[in-house]
C-alpha positions in Angstrom: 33.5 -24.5 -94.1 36.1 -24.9 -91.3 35.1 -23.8 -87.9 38.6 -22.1 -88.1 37.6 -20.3 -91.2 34.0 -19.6 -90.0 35.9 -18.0 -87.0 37.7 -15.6 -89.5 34.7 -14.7 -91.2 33.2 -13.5 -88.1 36.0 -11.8 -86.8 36.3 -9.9 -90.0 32.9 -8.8 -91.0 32.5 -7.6 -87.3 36.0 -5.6 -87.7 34.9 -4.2 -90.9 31.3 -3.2 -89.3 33.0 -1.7 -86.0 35.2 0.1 -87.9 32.6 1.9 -90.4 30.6 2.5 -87.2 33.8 4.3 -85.5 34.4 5.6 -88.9 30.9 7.7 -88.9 31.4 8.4 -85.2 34.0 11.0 -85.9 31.5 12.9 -87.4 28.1 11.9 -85.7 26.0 14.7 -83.2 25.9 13.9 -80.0 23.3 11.6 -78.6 23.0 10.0 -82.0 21.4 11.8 -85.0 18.2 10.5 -83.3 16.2 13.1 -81.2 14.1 10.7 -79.7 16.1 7.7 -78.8 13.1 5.7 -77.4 11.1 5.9 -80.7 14.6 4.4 -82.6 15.0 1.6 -80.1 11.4 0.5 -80.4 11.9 0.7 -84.7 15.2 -1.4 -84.0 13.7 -3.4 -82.0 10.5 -4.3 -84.5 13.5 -4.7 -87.4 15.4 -7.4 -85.0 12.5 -9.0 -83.4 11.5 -9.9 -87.3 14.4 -10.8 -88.1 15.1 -13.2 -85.2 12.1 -15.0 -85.5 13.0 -15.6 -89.5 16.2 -16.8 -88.6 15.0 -19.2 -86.1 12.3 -20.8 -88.6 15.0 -20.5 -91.3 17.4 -22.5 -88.8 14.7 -25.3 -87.8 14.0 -26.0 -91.6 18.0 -26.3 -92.2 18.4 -28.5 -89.2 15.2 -30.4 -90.1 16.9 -31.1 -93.1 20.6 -32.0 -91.9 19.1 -34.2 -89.4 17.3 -36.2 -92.3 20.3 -36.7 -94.1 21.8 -37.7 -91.0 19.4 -40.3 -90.4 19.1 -41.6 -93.9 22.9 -42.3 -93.7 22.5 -44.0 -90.4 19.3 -46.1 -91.9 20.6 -47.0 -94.8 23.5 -48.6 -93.0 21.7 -50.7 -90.7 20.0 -52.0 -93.7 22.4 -53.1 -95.4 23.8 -54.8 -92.4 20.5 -56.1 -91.8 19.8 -57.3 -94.9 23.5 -59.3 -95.6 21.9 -60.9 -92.4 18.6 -62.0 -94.0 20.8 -63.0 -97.2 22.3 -66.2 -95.3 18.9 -67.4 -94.7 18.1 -67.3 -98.7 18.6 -70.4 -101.1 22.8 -71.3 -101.5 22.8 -70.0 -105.3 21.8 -66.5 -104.5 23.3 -66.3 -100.8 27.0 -65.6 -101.2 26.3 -63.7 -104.2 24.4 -61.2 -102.1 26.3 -61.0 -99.1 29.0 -59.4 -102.2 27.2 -57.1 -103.7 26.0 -55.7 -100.3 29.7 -55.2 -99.3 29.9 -53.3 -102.7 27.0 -51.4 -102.4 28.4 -49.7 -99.5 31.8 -49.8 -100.7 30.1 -47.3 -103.6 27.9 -45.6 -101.4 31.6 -44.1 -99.2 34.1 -44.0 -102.1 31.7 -43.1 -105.2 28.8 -41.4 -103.7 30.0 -39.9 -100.9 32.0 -37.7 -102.8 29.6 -36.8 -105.5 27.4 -35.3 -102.8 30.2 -33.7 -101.5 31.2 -31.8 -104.3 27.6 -31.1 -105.2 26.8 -33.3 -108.6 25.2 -35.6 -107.0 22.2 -35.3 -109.7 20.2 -38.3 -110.4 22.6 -40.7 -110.4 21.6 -44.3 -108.4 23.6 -46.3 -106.9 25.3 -48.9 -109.2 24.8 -52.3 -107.4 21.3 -51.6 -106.6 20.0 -53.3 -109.8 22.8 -56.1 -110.1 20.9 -57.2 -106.6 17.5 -56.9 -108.1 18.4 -59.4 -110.9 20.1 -61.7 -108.2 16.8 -61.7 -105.7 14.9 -61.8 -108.9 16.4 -65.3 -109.7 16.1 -66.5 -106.2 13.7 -69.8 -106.1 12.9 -69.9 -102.4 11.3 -73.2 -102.0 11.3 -73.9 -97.9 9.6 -72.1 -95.2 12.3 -70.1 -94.1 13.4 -69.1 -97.3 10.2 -67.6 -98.4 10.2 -65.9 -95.2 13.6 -64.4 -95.5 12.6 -63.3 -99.2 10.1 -61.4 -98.2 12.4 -59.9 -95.4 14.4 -58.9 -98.0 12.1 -57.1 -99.8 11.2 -55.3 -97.4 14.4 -54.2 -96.3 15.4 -53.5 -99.8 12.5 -50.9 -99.7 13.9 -48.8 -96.4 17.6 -48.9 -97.9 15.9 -47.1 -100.6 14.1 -44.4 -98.2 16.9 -44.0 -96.5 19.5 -43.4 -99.5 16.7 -41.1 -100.7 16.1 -39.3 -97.5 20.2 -38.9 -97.1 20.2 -37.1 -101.2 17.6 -35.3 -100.3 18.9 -34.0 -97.1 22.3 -33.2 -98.7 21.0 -31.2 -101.8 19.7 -28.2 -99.2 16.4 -26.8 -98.2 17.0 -23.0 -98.7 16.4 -21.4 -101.9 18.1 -18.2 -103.5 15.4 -15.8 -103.2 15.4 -16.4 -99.1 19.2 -16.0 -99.4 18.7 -12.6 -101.0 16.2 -11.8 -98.5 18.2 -12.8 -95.3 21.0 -10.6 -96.7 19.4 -7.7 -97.4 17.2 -7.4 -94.0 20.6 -8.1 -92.4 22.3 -5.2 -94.3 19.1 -2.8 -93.6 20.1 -3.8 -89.5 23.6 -2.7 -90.1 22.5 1.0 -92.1 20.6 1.2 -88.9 22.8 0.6 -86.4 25.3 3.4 -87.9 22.2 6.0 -87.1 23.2 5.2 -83.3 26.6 6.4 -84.1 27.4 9.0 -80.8 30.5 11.5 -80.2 29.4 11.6 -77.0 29.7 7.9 -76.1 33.2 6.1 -75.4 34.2 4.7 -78.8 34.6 0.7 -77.3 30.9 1.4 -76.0 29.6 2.0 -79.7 32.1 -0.8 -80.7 30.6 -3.3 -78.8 26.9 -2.1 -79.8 27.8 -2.6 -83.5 30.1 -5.5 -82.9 28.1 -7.5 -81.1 25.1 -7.6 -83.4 26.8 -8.1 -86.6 28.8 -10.9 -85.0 25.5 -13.0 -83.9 23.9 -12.2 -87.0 27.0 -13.3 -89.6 27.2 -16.3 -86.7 23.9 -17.3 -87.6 24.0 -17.2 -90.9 27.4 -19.6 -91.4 25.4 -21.9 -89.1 22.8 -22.3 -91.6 24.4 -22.4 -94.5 26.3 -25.3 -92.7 23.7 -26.8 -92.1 21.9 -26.6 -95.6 24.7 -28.4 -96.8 25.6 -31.5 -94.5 27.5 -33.6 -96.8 30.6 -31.5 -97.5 34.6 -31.9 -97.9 35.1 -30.5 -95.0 33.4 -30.6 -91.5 30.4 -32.0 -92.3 29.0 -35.2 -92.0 31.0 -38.2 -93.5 30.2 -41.9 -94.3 31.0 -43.3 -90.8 28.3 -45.5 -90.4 28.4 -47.1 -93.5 32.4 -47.6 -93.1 31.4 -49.5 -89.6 28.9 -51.7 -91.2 31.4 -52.8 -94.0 33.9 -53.6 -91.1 31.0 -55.5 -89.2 30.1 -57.3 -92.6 33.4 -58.4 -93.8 33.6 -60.2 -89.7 30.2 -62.1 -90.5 31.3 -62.7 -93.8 34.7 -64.7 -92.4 32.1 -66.1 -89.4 29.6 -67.3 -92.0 32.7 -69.5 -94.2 31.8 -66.9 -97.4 35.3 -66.8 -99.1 33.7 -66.1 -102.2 35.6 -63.5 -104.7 33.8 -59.5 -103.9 33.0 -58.6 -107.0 34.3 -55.2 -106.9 37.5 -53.4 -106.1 38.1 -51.8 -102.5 36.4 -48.5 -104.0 33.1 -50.5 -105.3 33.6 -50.4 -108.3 32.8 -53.8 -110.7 35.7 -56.0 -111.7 
């Protein structure tokens, strides 16, 4: 969702809740239908103080889980970077062959599975060149020193790409189920019943506007915010494949620095040719 949009939405469910609240006004008792304002307030105040403190837990586990798909994408970039590095150090037959399919690899991770997440069918689907490089390392015959070394390097990067593609999945599938959906709304709807008991005659009608507007505008507000952020990867406004985009830059530089004029063995959108 836009920020422009998310804007709208707030301006219009706090419209439509000001207006049912100057609405039941008209024909509200003065000093609310409430004879002892004090024992209200302190109800309200039990239903919003509960409600707050869900929110912020609710928010904490949303960002806890945009932040990981943030930092899986960022990982997993470096990794790849990192590990087209190592590659140069591995025997000639298996080095420029590599250095290609980690160019495709990320080529596929911004043009195929980027957009899968994005649109939500991300499913169980793995990432196409990740076994074309296990059959490539798997021939490798690392005979020197500082072959077997970069081997195992590789390995063990090969191991944190995978974390990190897993932590960025995860991160972009969402945290918060249905049922706490259904529960958010409803508490938030038993607030806005509430407020309308405040309804006063007696008051000046921006007064009561502002008391109904303002909550319903922090507490829409807050929602938008998490279901933003319990979906990171998204068409629009949400987080996109920029690091991986700036590795594939910095690897096709080290590729020309390196002599590698080898054929890619993919397409500009990583797809196999």
């Amino acid at each position: 969702m836009s920020i422009i949009l998310a804007i709208v939405v707030v301006g219009l469910t706090t419209s439509v809740a000001v207006g049912a609240m100057l609405l039941v006004r008209r024909r509200a008792p003065e000093g609310s239908v409430f004879e002892d304002g004090d024992r209200a307030s302190g109800v309200f105040g039990v239903l919003a103080t509960g409600f707050s403190v869900l929110l912020g837990l609710i928010v904490f586990l949303a960002f806890s889980s945009y932040d990981q798909s943030r930092t899986g994408a960022e990982t997993e970039a470096l990794t790849v970077s990192q590990q087209f590095e190592t590659a140069q150090f591995l025997p000639p037959s298996v080095r420029e062959r590599l250095g290609g399919q980690l160019i495709c690899y990320g080529r596929a991770v911004v043009s195929e599975e980027w957009p899968r997440l994005a649109a939500g069918n991300a499913g169980n689907a793995f990432n196409p060149w990740a076994v074309p490089m296990f059959h490539t390392i798997k021939a490798a015959d690392p005979k020197i020193a500082g072959e077997q070394t970069a081997y195992d390097n590789w390995m063990d990067f090969t191991a944190t790409r995978e974390q990190a593609r897993s932590d960025r999945v995860h991160g972009a599938v969402g945290v918060i189920p249905r049922a706490l959906w259904v529960v958010l709304f409803f508490i938030a709807a038993i607030i806005f019943g509430y407020m309308l008991f405040f309804a006063d005659i007696g008051e000046r009608w921006w007064a009561q506007a502002m008391l109904m507007g303002s909550v319903i505008a922090v507490i829409t507000a807050t929602l938008l915010l998490i279901a933003f952020l319990d979906d990171p990867i998204r068409e629009h406004g949400g987080l996109q494949p920029v690091a991986m985009q700036r590795t594939l830059d910095t690897l096709q530089r080290e590729r020309a620095a390196v002599g590698d004029r080898s054929p890619l063995p993919c397409d500009a959108a990583g797809a196999a040719v």
